[in-house]
C-alpha positions as CSV (number, residue, x, y, z in Angstrom):
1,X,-61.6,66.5,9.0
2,X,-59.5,69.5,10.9
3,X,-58.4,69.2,14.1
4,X,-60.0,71.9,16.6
5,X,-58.2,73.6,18.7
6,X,-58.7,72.9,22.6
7,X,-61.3,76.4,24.3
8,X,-58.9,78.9,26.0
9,X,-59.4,78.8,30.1
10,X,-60.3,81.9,31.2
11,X,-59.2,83.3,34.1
12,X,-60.0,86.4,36.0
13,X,-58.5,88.7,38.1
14,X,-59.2,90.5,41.3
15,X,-58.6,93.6,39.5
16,X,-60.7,93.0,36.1
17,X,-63.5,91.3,38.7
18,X,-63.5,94.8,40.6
19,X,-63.2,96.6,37.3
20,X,-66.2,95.0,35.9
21,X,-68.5,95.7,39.1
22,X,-67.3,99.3,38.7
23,X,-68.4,99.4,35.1
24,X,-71.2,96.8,35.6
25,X,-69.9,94.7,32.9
26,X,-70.9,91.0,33.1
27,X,-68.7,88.1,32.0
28,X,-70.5,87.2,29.2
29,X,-70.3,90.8,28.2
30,X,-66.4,90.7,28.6
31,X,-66.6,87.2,26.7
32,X,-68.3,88.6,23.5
33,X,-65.3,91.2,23.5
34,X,-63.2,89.0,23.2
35,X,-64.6,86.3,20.8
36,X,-65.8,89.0,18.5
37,X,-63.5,92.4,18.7
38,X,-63.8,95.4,16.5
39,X,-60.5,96.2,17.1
40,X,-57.6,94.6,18.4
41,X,-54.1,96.3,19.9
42,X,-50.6,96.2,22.3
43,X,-51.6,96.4,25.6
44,X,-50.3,99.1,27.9
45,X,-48.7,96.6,30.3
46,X,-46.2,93.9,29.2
47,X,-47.0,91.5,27.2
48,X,-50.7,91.9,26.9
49,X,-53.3,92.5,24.7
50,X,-56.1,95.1,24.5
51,X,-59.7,94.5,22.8
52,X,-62.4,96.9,22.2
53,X,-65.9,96.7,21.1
54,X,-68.7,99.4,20.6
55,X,-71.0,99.2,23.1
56,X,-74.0,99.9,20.2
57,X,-73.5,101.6,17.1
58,X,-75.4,104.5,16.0
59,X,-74.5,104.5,12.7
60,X,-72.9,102.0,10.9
61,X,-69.0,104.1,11.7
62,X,-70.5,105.7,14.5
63,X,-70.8,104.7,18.2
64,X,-70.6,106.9,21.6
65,X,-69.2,104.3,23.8
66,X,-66.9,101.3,23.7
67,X,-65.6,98.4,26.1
68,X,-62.0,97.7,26.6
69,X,-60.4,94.0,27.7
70,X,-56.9,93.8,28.4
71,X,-55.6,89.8,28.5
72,X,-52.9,88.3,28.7
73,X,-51.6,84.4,27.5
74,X,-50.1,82.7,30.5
75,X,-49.7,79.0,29.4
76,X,-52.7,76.9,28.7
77,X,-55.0,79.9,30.3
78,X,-56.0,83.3,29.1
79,X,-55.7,86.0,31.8
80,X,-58.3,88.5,31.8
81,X,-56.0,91.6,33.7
82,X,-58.8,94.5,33.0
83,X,-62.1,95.6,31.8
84,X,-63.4,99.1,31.3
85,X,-65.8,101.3,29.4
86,X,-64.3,104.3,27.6
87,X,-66.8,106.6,27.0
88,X,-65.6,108.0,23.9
89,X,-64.1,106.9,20.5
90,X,-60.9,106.4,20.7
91,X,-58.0,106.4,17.9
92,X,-55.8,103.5,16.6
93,X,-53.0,103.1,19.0
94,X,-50.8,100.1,17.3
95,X,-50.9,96.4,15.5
96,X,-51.2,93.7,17.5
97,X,-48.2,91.7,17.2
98,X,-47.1,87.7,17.4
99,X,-49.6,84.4,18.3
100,X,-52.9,86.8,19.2
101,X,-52.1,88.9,15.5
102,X,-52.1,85.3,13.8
103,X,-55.1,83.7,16.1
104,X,-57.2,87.3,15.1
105,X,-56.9,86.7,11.4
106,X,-57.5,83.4,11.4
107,X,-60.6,84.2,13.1
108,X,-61.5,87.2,11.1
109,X,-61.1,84.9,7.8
110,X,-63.5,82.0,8.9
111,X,-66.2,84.4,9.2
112,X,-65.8,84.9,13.0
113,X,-66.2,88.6,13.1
């Protein structure tokens, strides 16, 4: 039998917490970005990590809205640094690289997305 891997702590910042009021995102909400992404890419700050899922889709390409998460990996802990709602569709900026690349496609292949 496997071994599975220990849950990530979450932990939340003043700014994502004042983000998500702004937005009125939930945490749940902001949780279900980032256990089940559409897409996945660099941050804009250091280090970090930016996840984006549709709000609803319209189509099956096709959606007017989408939810951002920028986190970041600090030790044993995942750092949730922002939260928004773009309301647009916006391009492909660039790959994820390094553990969160490798921890995405493992997920992706197990049927997680």
């Amino acid at each position: 039998m496997p071994a599975l891997k220990k849950p990530v702590v979450l932990s939340w910042t003043h700014h994502a917490q004042a983000k998500m009021q702004h937005y009125r995102l939930s945490q749940s909400r902001v949780r279900s970005v980032l256990y089940a992404p559409k897409r996945v890419e660099d941050g804009v700050a250091p280090n970090t990590i930016a996840m984006m899922q549709p709000t609803s889709m319209r189509t099956a390409r096709s959606w007017t809205q989408e939810i951002w998460v920028m986190v970041q990996d600090a030790g044993a802990k995942r750092k949730v640094i922002s939260a928004w709602r773009y309301p647009g569709v916006t391009k492909p900026r660039g790959e994820i690289t390094g553990f969160m690349q490798k921890e995405y496609r493992e997920f992706v292949q197990k049927g997680g997305a």
